[in-house]
N, C-alpha and C positions, 0 to 999 in steps of 0.2 A: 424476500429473503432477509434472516437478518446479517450482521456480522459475520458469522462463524459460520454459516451455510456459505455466502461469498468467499471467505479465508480458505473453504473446501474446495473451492472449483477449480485451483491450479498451484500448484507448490511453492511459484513464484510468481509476485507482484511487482510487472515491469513500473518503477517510478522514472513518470516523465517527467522533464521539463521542455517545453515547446515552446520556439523561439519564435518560427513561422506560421500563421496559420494553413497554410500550403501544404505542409508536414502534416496534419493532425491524421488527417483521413487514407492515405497510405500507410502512417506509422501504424497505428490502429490495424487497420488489415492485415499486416505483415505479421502484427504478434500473435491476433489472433488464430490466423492459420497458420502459424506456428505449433498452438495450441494453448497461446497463456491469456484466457481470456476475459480478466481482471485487470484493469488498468487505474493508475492513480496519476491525476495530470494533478502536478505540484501549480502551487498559484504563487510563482515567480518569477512572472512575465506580464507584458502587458498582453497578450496574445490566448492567457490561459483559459480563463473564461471562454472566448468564443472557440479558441478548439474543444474544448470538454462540450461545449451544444453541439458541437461540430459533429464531434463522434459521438454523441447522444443519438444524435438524428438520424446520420450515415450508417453506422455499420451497430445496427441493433443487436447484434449477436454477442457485441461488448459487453460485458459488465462495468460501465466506469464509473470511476469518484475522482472525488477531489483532495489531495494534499497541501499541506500547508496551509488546514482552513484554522486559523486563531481565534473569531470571533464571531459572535451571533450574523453576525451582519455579511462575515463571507459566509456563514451554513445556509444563508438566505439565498445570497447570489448561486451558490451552485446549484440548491435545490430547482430553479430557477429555470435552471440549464440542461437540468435533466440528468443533472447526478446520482447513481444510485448509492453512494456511500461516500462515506467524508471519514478524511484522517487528518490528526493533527501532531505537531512533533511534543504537544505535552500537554496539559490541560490544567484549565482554571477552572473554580467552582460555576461563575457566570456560563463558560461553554459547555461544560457536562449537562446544566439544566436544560438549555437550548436544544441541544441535541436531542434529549431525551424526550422533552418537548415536541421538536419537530417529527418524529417517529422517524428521520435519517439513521440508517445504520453510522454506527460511528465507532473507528479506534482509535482510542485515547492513548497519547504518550505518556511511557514514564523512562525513568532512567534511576529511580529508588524505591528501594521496597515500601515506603512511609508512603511514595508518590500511588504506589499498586494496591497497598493496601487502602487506602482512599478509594479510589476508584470502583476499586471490590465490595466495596461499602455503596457505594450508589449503583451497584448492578452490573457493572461494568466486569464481566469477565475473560475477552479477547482484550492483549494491551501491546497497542506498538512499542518495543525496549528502543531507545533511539537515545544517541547514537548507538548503535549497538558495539560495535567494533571500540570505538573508544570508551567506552561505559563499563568494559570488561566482559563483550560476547560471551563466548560460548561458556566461561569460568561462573558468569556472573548467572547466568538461566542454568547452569546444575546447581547451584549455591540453593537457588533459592525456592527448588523444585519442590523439596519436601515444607519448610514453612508457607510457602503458598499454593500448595496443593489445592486445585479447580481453578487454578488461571492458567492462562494459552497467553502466547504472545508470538507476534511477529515481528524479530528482529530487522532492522532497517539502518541503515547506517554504517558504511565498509563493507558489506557483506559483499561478497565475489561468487564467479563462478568456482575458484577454487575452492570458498570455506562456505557455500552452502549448502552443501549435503553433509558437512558437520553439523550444522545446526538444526538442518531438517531431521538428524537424527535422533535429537529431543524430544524426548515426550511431550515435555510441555513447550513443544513448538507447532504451532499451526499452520504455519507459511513465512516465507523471508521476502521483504523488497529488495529491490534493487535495481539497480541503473545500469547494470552493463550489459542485458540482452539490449539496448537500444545506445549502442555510445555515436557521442556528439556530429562525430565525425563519418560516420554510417549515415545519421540521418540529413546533417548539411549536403552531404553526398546524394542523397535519395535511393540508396543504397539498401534499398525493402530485400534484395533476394538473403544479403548474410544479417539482415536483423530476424528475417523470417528463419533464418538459420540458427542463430543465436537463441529462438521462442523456443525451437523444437527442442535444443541441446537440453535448455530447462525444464523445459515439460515433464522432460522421461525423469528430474528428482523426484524420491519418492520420501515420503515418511516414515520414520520408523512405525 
């Protein structure tokens, strides 16, 4: 699959970050039979690596990647692990090649139209807005709807259970991430039955 067929498979993209490796493979389960079953484990831990092989391994019916990959040398390691796609929170010329290279599906951040229109120029047509919330959310993806007409983006950054069905309402939105179907305290808890609760709540967002 590439990018944009993955972005299709659930409205919301739980972003993890996974302290424990203990955590990986419950967490993982819970979302997906939730129903969200595209997962991004952030590499801001020392733990994230082997959870992301973790849940490569274990619960194949995942779709996982990797976020927070910067450099040629993390799109290595994940590939590595059995990541099926890599995000980053913005992108340099060195990592667009790489990616493109490794035939890893890959969303590229931006957070400027100069930064999107790049990107759009090397093929790049799904683009993570990050932060989104602070970058000027939902104000900032109608702005720029009609000059960048054929780019999709998934907003990442603040977005909430309360303001993502605003954004999903976007046309030119493909899917939103976010951290609060799995918060910190749910999962230190082991707490699968309300994070599996929390998948389902999102699942039923729809697109406009």
């Amino acid at each position: 699959m590439d990018i944009a067929a993955i972005a299709a498979l659930a409205p919301v993209v739980p972003v993890l970050t996974i302290d424990r490796l203990e955590d990986a493979v419950p967490l993982a389960r819970a979302l997906v039979k939730g129903g969200l079953r595209v997962l991004e484990i952030t590499l801001r831990t020392d733990t994230a690596l082997a959870a992301l092989g973790a849940i490569a391994a274990e619960v194949p019916e995942a779709v996982v990647g990797a976020g927070t990959v910067l450099d040629a040398r993390q799109l290595d390691q994940v590939r590595q692990k059995g990541a099926r796609f890599a995000v980053s929170p913005g992108c340099t010329p060195a990592l667009a090649q790489a990616a493109k290279a490794s035939g890893l599906p890959f969303l590229p951040g931006v957070q400027t139209v100069s930064e999107a229109m790049e990107l759009s120029e090397q093929g790049f047509r799904l683009l993570k807005f990050f932060p989104a919330d602070m970058a000027g959310g939902i104000g900032w993806l109608k702005a720029v709807a009609a000059p960048l007409a054929g780019l999709r983006f998934c907003p990442t950054g603040g977005v909430s259970a309360e303001t993502a069905a605003s954004y999903l309402a976007l046309p030119n939105v493909a899917c939103v991430g976010g951290s609060w179907v799995a918060p910190r305290d749910a999962v230190a808890a082991g707490d699968w039955p309300r994070i599996e609760r929390l998948a389902a709540a999102a699942s039923l967002f729809k697109l406009r």
